[in-house]
N, C-alpha and C positions, 0 to 999 in steps of 0.2 A: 504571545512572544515566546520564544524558546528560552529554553534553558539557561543557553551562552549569553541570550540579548541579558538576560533578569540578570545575570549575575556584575554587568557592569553596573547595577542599583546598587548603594546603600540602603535604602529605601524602595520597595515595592510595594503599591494597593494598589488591586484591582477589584475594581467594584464594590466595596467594601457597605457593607449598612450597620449601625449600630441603630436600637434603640430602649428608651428609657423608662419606666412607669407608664408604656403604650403609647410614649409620644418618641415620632423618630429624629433623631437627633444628629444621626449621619444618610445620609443616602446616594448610594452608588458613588461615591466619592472613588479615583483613580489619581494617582500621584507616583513620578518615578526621579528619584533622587538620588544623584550619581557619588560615589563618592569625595568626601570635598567641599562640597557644595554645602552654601548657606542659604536657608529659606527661611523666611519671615510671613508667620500667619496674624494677618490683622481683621477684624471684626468685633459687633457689636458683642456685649455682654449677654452669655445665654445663648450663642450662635453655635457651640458643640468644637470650640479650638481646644479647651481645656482637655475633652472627652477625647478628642483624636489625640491629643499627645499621650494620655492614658493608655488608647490602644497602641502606639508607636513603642512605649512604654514595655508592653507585657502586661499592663495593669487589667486591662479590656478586654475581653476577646468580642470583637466583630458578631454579627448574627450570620453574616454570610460574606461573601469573597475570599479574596488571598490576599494576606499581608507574607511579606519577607524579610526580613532586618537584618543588614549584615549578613546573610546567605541561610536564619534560622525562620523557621516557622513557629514552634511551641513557643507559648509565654513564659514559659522557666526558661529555656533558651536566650529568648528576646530579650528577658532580664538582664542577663550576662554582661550582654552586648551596648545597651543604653545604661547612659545614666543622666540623671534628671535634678535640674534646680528648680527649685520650687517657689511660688511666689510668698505663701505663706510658710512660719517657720515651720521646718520638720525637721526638731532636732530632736533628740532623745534624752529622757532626764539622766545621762551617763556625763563622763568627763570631755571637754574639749576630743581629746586625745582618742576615745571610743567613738564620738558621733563621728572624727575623719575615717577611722581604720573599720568601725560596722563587724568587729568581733576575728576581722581577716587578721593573718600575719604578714602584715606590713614593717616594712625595718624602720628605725628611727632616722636614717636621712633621707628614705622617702618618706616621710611624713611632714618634716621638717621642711625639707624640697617645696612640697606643693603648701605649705604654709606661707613659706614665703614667695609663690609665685600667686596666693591667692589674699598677699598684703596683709598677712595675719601674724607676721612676727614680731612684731614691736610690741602688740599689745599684746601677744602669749608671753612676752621680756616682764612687760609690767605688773604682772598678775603673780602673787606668793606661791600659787601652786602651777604657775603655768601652763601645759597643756592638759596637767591630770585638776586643773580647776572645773566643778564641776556647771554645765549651763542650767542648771534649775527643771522644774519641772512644763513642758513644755518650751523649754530654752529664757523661762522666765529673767534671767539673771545675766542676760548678752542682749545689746540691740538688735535692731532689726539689720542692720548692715553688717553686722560680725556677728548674727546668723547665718545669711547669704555669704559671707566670706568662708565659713567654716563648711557650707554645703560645697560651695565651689572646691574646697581642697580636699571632701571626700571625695567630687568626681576626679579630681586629676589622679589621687592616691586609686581609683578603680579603671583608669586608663584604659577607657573601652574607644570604640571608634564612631560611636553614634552621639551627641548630645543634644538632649529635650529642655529646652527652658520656657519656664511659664510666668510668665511678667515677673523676672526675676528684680525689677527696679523700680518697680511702681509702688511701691510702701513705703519707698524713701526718702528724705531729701535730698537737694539738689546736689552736695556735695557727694554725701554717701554714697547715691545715684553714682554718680560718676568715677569715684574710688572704686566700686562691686564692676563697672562696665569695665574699668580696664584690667581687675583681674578676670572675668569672660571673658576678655581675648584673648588671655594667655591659653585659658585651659579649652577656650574652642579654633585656636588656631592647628592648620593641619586634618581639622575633623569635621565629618558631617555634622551640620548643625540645623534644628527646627528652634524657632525663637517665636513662641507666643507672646501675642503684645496687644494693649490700645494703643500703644505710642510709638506708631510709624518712626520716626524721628529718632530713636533710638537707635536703627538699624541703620548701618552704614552701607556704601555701595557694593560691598561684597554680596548682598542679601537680594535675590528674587522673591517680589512679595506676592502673596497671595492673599485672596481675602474670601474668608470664608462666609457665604448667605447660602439659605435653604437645605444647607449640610453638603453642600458641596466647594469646592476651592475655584476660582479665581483669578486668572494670573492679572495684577495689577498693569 
């Protein structure tokens, strides 16, 4: 495809193969995702969704093809561009207020902003040190749902146009679950979005599902 086709992608791979301690994990996998566009990747545990989000990521680099993100090629580039929720916590033993901002200068009504667009203001009111309270070591010291709320308001506060989510809802329960989904809309409305998942169900009709077997994708 040329130049001008790729650039109507958020997302480009072509041909892409990753693999892992000599066993392949991705292969020849091709995917072009226009900007906007929400797609939902569902398969078995171990089937390499994890792994392509990693490469969409910047986290990966591929053994061979072209990936493009946002119009970047380098994984410090790609970086830039995504940003990623995560299904296990990743939060850092810093304060509330450092795992949203990640060391940037960010102002205090955007932080605040995407606090309360990622349903975290009430309980940053009820806390004596508020956003400079700190989550513990490994987020020890916040649940699992205002973990995932706290990543959700580092991605809004990094306002890139790509977002990778990786069973962002599946450690939850049912209510939690449900409060963490409807701040993802807020912060993946407008934006390209990849939603890793077991839970089809999740994904509402905005989402083309694919399902990834053999390291390749699927269209459901």
């Amino acid at each position: 495809m040329s130049g001008a086709g790729i650039n109507q992608y958020a997302i480009w791979l072509d041909n892409i193969s990753f693999s892992y301690e000599g066993n392949i994990v991705i292969k020849n996998l091709s995917l072009g995702v226009k900007f906007g566009e929400h797609i939902g990747i569902v398969g078995d545990s171990g089937c390499g969704k994890s792994t392509l989000l990693k490469i969409l990521a910047g986290l990966y680099e591929p053994d061979c093809g072209k990936i493009i993100i946002a119009g970047e090629h380098s994984p410090k580039k790609i970086r830039e561009k995504a940003a990623v929720v995560m299904q296990h916590n990743s939060l850092f033993p810093l304060s509330i207020r450092e795992n949203i901002t990640c060391g940037h200068d960010i102002s205090e009504e955007k932080v605040r902003a995407a606090c309360e667009s990622a349903s975290l203001t009430k309980w940053n009111e009820s806390l004596p040190n508020g956003l400079d309270t700190n989550v513990g070591e490994r987020g020890n010291q916040v649940s699992g749902g205002q973990a995932q709320r706290i990543q959700i308001a580092r991605a809004l506060c990094k306002d890139v146009p790509i977002i990778l989510l990786d069973e962002p809802v599946s450690a939850l329960d049912q209510d939690t679950g449900r409060s963490v989904l409807t701040a993802l809309n807020k912060l993946t409305d407008h934006k390209t979005v990849i939603h890793v998942t077991h839970h089809q169900e999740t994904l509402d009709d905005s989402y083309t599902i694919y399902r990834m077997k053999g390291g390749r994708l699927v269209c459901e």
